[in-house]
Structures are given as structure tokens and as C-alpha cells.
N, C-alpha and C positions, 0 to 999 in steps of 0.2 A: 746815873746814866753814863754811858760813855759811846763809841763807836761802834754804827754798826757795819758788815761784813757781809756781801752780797754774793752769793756766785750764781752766776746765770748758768743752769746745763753742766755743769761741773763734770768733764771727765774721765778723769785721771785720780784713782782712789786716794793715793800716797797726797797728792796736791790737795786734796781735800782734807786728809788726818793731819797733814802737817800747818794747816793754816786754822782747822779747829783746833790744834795745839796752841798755837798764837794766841787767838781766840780767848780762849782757858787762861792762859798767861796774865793778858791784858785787860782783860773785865771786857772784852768784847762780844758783841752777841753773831750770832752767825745764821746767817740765812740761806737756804739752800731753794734753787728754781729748778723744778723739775722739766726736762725729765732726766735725772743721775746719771751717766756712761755706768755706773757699777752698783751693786746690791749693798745698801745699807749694813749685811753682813760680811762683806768683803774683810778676808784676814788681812791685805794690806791697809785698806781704812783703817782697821781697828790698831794696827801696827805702830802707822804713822801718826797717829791720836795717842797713843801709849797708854796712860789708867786717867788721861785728862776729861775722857767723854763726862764724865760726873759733875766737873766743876761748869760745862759749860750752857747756855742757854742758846738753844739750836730751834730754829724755826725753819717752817717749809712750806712751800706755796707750786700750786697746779704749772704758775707762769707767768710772766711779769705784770700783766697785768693785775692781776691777785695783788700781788705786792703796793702795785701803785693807788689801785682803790683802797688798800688798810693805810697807808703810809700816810701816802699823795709825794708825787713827783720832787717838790721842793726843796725836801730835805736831799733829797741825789746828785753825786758826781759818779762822774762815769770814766774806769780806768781803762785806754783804748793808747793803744800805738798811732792812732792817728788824731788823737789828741791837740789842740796848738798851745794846752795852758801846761806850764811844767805843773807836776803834784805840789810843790814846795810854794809857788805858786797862789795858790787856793786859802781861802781861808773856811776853814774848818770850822766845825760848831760842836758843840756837846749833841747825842743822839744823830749825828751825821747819817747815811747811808753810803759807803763806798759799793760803786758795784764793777764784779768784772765776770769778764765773758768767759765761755767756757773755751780750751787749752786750742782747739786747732783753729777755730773760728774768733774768738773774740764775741763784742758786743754786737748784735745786731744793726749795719746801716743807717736801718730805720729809726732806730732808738738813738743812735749816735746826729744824725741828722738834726731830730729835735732837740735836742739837747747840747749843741754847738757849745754853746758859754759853760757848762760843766764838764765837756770833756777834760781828762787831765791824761797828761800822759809821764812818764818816765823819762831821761833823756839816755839817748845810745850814740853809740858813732856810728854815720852813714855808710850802711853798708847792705845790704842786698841780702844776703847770706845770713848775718843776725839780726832774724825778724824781731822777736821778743824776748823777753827774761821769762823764766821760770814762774809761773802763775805763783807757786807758793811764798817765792822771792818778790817776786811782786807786790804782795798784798802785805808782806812785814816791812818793806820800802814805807807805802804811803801810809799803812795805820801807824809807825811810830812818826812819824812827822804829825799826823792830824793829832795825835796823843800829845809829845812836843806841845802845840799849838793851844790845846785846851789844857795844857798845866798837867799831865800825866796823873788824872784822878785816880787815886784809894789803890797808889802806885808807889812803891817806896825806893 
């Protein structure tokens, strides 16, 4: 087992091949929430992914809630700019679920609400102007910390 790898709505194709690269990298598994901004055949997906699609175990769900009746809630944090716990923060577990919102919107509100004690956020300097980092910078931030954390398994 290691970390899993959530993207709510995903999109931006490149942001997506380059974090299923991660992914592949890391023994992580990746879960995708429909509905995709772009076609599973997109040459930039498959660009930013490189020859890694093989190594990785890629799952897909109609919409969060899919997700939350296979899982259940418990295992989730939730990565949000509006966050108040840093990533680093958090204590991690083997089989985690990180999830992040898709590029122009983020996490849903709603989702963010109930889920207060798992927000995690990134830390930036206050500034108006730089909303967020880079979804796919994002997601290698907090999975090598949570990896970190659980001893970086079947990692050398």
C-alpha cells in the first residue's frame, strides 16, 4: 500500500500526465473524479505522462460521492488554499487519500466545510495576486512529505 492521489474535475491535461508521472514514480495510485476538462486521448496527457501510463494503477469515479461510498470519508485530507492546517502538519497514514480540486476552482465549499479538521493547505506569502501553486506542484509538495512520514515504502 502506499498513497493515494485524488483529483476532483481535473482540468488541465499536462497537470494531470504530470502528476500520473509522480504517481508511477512513487507507488502511488491515482484516482480521477469525473467529469475530465479533456479526453483521456489527449496528446498532451499522454505527453506529460511519457511511457509511465503502464506502471500505474489509475482509477475513476462518476463523482465524489462514488469515491466516498467505496472508500468512506475517513481516510481523507483535503488539499485547499483555504486550508488552516499546514500539509507538514498532518499526520499521514499508509493508504491515505489526498484529494485536490480541479485547477480554476479548487475543492468544493461544501466538501471543504465538512471536512474543517482535514483541510491542509500549502503555505504562500500574502499576496492577492498568487492565488495558488501549480496543481501538479502541488500534489509532489504534499505526497513526498506524506511518503517522508510513512518511511517512503518499496522506495530506495
Amino acid at each position: 500500500m502506499a498513497i493515494n492521489i485524488v483529483l476532483m474535475e481535473p482540468e488541465i491535461p499536462q497537470n494531470t500526465g504530470n502528476i500520473a508521472r509522480t504517481c508511477a514514480a512513487t507507488g502511488s495510485s491515482l484516482h480521477l473524479i469525473k467529469p475530465l476538462g479533456f479526453s483521456l486521448d489527449n496528446k498532451h496527457l499522454k505527453r506529460a505522462g511519457l511511457d509511465y501510463w503502464n506502471l500505474l494503477d489509475i482509477y475513476y469515479y462518476d463523482n465524489y460521492e462514488e469515491l466516498v461510498e467505496k472508500v468512506g470519508a475517513d481516510k481523507f485530507f483535503y488539499a485547499t488554499t483555504k486550508g488552516h492546517n499546514l500539509y507538514t502538519d498532518m499526520k499521514y497514514h499508509d493508504d491515505c487519500y489526498i484529494i485536490f480540486g480541479k485547477e480554476t476552482k479548487g475543492i468544493p465549499e461544501k466538501i471543504l466545510n465538512q471536512n474543517k479538521e482535514r483541510c491542509i493547505k500549502i503555505p504562500m506569502i500574502n499576496n492577492k495576486n498568487a492565488r495558488s501553486l501549480n496543481l501538479a506542484n502541488s500534489v509532489n509538495i504534499v505526497v513526498y512529505e506524506a511518503l517522508r512520514q510513512i518511511g517512503f515504502p518499496n522506495m530506495g
